[in-house]
C-alpha positions as CSV (number, residue, x, y, z in Angstrom):
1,X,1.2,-30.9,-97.8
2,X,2.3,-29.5,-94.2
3,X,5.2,-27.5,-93.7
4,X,8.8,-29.1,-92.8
5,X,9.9,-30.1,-89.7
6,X,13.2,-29.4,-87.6
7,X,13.6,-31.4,-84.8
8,X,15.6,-29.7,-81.5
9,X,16.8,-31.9,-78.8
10,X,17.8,-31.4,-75.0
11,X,21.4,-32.0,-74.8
12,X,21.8,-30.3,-71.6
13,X,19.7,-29.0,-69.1
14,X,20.7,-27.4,-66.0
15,X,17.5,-27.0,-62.9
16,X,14.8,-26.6,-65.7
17,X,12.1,-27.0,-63.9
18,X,9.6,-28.7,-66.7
19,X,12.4,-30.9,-69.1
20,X,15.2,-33.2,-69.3
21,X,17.8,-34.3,-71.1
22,X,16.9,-36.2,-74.4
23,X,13.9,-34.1,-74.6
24,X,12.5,-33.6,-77.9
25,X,11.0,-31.0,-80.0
26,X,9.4,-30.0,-83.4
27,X,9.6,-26.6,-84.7
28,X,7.2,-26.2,-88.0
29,X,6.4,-22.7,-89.7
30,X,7.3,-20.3,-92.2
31,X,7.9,-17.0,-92.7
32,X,7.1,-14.1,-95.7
33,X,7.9,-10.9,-95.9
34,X,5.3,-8.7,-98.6
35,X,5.7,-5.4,-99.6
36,X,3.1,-3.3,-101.7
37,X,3.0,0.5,-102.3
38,X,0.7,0.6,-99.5
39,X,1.8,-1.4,-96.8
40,X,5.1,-3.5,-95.8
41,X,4.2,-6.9,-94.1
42,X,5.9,-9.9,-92.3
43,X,4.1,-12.6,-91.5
44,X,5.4,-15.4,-89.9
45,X,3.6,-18.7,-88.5
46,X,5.5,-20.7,-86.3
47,X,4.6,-24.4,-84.8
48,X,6.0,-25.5,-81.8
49,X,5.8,-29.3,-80.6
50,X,7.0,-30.0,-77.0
51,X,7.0,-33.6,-75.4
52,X,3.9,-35.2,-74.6
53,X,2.8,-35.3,-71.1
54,X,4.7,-32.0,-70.1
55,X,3.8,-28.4,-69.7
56,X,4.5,-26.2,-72.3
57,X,7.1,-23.1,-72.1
58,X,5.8,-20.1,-73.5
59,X,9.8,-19.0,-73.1
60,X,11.5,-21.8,-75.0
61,X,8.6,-21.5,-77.5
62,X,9.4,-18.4,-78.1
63,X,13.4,-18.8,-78.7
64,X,12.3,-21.6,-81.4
65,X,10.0,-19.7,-83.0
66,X,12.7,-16.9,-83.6
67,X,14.5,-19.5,-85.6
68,X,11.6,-19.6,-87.5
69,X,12.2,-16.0,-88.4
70,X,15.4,-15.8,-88.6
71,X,15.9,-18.8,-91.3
72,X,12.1,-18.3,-93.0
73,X,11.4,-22.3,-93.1
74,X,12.2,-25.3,-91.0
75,X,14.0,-26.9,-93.5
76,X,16.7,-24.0,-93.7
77,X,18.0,-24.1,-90.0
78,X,21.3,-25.2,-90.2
79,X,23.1,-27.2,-87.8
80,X,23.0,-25.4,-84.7
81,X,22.6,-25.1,-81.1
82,X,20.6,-22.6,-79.1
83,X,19.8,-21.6,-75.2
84,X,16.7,-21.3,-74.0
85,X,16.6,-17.4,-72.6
86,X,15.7,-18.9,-69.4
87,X,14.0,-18.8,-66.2
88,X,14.8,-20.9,-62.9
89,X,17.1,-23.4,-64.7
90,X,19.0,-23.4,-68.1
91,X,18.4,-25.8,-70.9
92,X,20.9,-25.8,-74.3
93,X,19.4,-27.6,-77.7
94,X,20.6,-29.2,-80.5
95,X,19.3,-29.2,-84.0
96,X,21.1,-31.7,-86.7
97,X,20.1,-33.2,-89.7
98,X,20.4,-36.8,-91.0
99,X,24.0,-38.4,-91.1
100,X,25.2,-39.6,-94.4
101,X,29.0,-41.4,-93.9
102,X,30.8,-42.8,-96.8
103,X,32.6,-46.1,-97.1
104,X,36.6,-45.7,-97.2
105,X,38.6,-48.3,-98.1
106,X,37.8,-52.0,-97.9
107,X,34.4,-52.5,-97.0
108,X,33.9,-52.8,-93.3
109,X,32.4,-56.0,-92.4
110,X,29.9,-55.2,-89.5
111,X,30.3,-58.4,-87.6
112,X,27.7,-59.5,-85.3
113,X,30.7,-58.7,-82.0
114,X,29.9,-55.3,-82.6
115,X,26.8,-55.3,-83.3
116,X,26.3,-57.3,-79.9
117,X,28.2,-54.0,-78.9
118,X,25.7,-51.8,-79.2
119,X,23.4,-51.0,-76.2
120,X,27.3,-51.1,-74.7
121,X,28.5,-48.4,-76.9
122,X,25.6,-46.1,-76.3
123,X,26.7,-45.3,-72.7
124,X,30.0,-44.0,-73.8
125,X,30.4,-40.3,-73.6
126,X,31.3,-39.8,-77.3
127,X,28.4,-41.5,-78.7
128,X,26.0,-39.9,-76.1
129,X,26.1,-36.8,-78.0
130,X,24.7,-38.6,-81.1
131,X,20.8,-38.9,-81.7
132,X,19.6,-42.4,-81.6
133,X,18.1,-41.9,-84.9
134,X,21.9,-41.9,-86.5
135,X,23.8,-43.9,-83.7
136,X,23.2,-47.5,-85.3
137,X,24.6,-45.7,-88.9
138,X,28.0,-44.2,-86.9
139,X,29.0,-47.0,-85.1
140,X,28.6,-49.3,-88.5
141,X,31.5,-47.0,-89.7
142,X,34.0,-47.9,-87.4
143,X,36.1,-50.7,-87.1
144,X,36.7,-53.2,-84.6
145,X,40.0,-54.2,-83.7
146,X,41.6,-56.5,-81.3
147,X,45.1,-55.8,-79.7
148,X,47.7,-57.8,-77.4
149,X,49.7,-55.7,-75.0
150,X,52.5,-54.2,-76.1
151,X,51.5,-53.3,-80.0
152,X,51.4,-49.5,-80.4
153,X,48.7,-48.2,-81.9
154,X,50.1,-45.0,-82.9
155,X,52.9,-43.3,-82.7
156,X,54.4,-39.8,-81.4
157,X,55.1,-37.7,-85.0
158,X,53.8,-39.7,-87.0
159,X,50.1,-39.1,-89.3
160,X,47.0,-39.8,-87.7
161,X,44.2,-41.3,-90.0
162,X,41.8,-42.2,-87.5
163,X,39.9,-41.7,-84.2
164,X,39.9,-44.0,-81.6
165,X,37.5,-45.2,-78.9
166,X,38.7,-48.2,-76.1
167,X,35.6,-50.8,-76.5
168,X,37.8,-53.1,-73.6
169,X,41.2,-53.2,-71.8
170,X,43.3,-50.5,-71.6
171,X,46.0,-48.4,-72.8
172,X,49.2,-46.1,-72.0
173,X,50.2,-43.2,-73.6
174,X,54.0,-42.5,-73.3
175,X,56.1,-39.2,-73.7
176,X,59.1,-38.9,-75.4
177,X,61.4,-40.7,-72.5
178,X,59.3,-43.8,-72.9
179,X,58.0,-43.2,-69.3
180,X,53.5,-43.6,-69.2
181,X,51.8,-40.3,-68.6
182,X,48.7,-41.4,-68.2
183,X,46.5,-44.5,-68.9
184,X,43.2,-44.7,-70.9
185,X,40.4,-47.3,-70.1
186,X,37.1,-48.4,-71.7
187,X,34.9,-45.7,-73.2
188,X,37.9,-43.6,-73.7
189,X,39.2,-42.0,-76.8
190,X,42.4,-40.7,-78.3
191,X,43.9,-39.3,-81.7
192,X,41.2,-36.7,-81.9
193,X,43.8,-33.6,-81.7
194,X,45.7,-35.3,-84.4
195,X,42.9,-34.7,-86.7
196,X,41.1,-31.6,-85.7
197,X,44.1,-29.7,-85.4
198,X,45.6,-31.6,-88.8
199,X,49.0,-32.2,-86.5
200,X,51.0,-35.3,-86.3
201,X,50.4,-37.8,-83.1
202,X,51.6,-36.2,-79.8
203,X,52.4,-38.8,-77.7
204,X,52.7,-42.8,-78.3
205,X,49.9,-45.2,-77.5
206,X,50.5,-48.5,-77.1
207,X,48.2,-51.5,-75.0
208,X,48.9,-52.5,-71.8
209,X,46.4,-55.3,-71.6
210,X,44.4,-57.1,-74.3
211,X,42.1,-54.9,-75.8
212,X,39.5,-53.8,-78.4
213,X,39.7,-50.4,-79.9
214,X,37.2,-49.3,-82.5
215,X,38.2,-46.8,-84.9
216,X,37.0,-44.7,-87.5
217,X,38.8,-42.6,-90.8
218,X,39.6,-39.0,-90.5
219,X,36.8,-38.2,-93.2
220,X,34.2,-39.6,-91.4
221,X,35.0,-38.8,-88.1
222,X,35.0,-34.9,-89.4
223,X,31.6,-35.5,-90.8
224,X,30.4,-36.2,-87.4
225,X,31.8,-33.8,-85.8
226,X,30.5,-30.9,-88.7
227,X,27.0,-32.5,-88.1
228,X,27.4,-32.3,-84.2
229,X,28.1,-28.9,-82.4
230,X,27.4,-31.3,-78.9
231,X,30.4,-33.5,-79.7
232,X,32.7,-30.3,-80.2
233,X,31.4,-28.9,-76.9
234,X,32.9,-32.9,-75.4
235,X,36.3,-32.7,-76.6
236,X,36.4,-28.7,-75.4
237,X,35.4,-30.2,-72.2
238,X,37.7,-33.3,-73.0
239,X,40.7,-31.2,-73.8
240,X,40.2,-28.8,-70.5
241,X,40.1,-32.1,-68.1
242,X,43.3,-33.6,-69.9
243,X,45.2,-30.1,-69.5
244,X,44.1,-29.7,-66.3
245,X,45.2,-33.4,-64.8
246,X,48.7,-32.1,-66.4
247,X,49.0,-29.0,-64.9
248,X,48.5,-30.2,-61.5
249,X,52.2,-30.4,-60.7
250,X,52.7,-26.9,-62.0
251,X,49.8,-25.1,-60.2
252,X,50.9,-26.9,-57.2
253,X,54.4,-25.2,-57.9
254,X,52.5,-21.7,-58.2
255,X,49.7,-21.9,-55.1
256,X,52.3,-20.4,-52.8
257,X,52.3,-17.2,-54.2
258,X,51.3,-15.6,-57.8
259,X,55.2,-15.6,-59.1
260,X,56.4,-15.2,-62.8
261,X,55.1,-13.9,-66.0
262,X,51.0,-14.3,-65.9
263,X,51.0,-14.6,-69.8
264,X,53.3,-18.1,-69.6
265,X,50.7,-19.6,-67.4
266,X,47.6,-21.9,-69.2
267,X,44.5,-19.8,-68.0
268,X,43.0,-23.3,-66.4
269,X,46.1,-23.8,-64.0
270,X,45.9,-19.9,-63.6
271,X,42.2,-20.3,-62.4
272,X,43.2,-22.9,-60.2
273,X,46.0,-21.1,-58.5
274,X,43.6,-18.5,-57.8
275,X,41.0,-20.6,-56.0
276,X,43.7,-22.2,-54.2
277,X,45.1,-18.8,-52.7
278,X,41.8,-17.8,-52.6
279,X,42.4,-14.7,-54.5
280,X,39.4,-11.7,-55.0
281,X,40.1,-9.3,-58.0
282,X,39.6,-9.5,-61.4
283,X,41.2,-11.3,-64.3
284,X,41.7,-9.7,-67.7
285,X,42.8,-12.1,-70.5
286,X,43.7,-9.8,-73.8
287,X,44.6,-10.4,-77.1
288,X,42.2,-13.2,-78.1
289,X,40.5,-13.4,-81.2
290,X,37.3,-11.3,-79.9
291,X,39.0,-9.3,-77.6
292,X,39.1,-8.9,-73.7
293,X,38.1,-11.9,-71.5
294,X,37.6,-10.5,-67.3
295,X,36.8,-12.8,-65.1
296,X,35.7,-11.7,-61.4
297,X,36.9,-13.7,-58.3
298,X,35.6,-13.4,-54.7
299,X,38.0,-15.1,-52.1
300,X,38.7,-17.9,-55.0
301,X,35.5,-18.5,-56.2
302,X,34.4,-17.1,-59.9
303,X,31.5,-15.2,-59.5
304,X,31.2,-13.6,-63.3
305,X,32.6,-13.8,-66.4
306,X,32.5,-12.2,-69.8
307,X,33.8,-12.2,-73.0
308,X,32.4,-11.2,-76.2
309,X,28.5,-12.4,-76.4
310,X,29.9,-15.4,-73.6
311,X,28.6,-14.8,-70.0
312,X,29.0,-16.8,-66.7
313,X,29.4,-20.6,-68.1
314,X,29.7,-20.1,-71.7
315,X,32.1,-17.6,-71.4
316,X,34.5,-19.5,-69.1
317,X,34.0,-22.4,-71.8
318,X,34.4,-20.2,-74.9
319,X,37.9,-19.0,-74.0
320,X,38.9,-22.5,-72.5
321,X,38.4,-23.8,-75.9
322,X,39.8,-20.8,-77.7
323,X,43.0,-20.9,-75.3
324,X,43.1,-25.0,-75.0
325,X,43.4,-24.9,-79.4
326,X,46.2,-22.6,-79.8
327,X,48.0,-24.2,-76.9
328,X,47.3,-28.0,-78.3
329,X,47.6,-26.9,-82.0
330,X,50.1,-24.4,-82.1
């Protein structure tokens, strides 16, 4: 009997040179540690199975084969993404294991629309983050639902139970006034921030045109996004492009001249005021939850960042999504 297999895949890869996105490998081994009153010995084997018909990477081979050390067997890596320690280009990987969703409620009755639905669904952005071994099984869990315009789906301060994704048409979400903010179209989804942040519904969504929304229960849907680190990186990214659309009046407001009280500012409309004036200097963001964040501009442009472990991208992304929480959930 071989040893287990944990299977990596490429869920972004920036210039690398030898793979691509969707790329996949196999990471096998084990590792002991034994100790005698002679000697002290580690041994470790490690396995490495890269996609057929490309070179191998004795860099990326390495970083998996330290998660062979770190966790002793295959079958002990948690869920978990890593970066490869690089060369030319960047590459980030993701390691999950098989999805098990439970049935809530009535049972759902997976009617042959949907399934019809499903080469369709697989282009969305939400669902591209899910292997294709488990998308069939997560897209039987939602629902299908068909809407006239004009019903309201949910409504500002009330519960949310579920996540939502437009399949067709379109819909409006509308502030307290009753005036539309901003309109969401197929592949779209809403309600999320409702349920990670365990808030009630921040703004009103109701259809503007005939449409069919798929939607899935708040147990479920945090199954998903337990079992998927890539899908928490999406709504990071999701939540910075939403805040940043909103602040667009405001950093407008602040490009002709850095006026006010820094702290009151969201750091993504503060960035973009400072490429708009084209500022060079550097940016200190304290009090956050692993200290100092400093971010270097030259003439506008961000040319490093750090914070904590974080450099360069990851940083920049570690304290948007630190930031973007406390502002949407507190």
């Amino acid at each position: 009997m071989g040893f287990p297999k944990a299977i990596f895949k490429i869920i972004e890869s920036k210039n690398c040179p030898l793979y691509s996105y969707d790329d996949i490998f196999g990471v096998t081994g084990i590792t002991i540690s034994m100790s005698t009153e002679e000697d002290n010995t580690f041994v470790t084997t490690s396995i490495i199975h890269s996609p057929l018909n490309k070179e191998k990477c004795k860099i990326l081979s390495g970083d998996l084969a330290k998660i062979i050390i770190q966790y002793e067997r295959a079958d002990r890596i948690p869920i978990c993404m890593i970066t490869c320690s690089g060369c030319t280009g960047s590459i980030r990987l993701e390691h999950t294991q098989k999805l098990v969703l439970t049935e809530s409620g009535e049972k759902h009755d997976y009617t042959e629309e949907l399934a019809s639905m499903l080469h369709l669904l697989s282009d969305f952005s939400f669902f591209k983050n899910i292997d294709a071994e488990n998308l069939q099984t997560v897209i039987k869990f939602f629902r299908l639902e068909k809407l006239e315009k004009g019903d309201i789906i949910i409504r500002k301060g009330d519960p949310c139970a579920n996540f939502y994704i437009i399949a067709s048409g379109s819909v409006n979400v509308i502030n307290d006034r009753g005036m539309t903010i901003s309109t969401l179209t197929r592949g779209d989804v809403f309600g999320e921030m409702s349920l990670i942040c365990n808030d009630a519904v921040g703004a009103t969504i109701q259809v503007c045109e005939p449409s069919s929304i798929l939607y899935i229960d708040r147990k479920n849907f945090q199954k998903i996004l337990d079992q998927y680190p890539s899908i928490q990186l999406y709504f990071t990214r999701l939540m910075a492009k939403r805040l940043t659309k909103s602040n667009i009046i405001r950093t407008e407001d602040l490009a002709s001249g850095m006026t006010g009280n820094l702290a009151e500012i969201p750091c993504e409309a503060l960035f973009q005021t400072l490429n708009m004036n084209g500022k060079t200097g550097i940016l200190s963001i304290t009090q956050l939850p692993k200290g100092t964040a400093r971010f270097s501009f030259r003439q506008g442009t961000l040319i490093k960042a750090k914070y904590d472990i974080y450099e360069g991208e990851e940083a920049f992304y570690e304290i948007l999504k630190e930031r973007l929480f406390r502002q949407i959930c507190g």
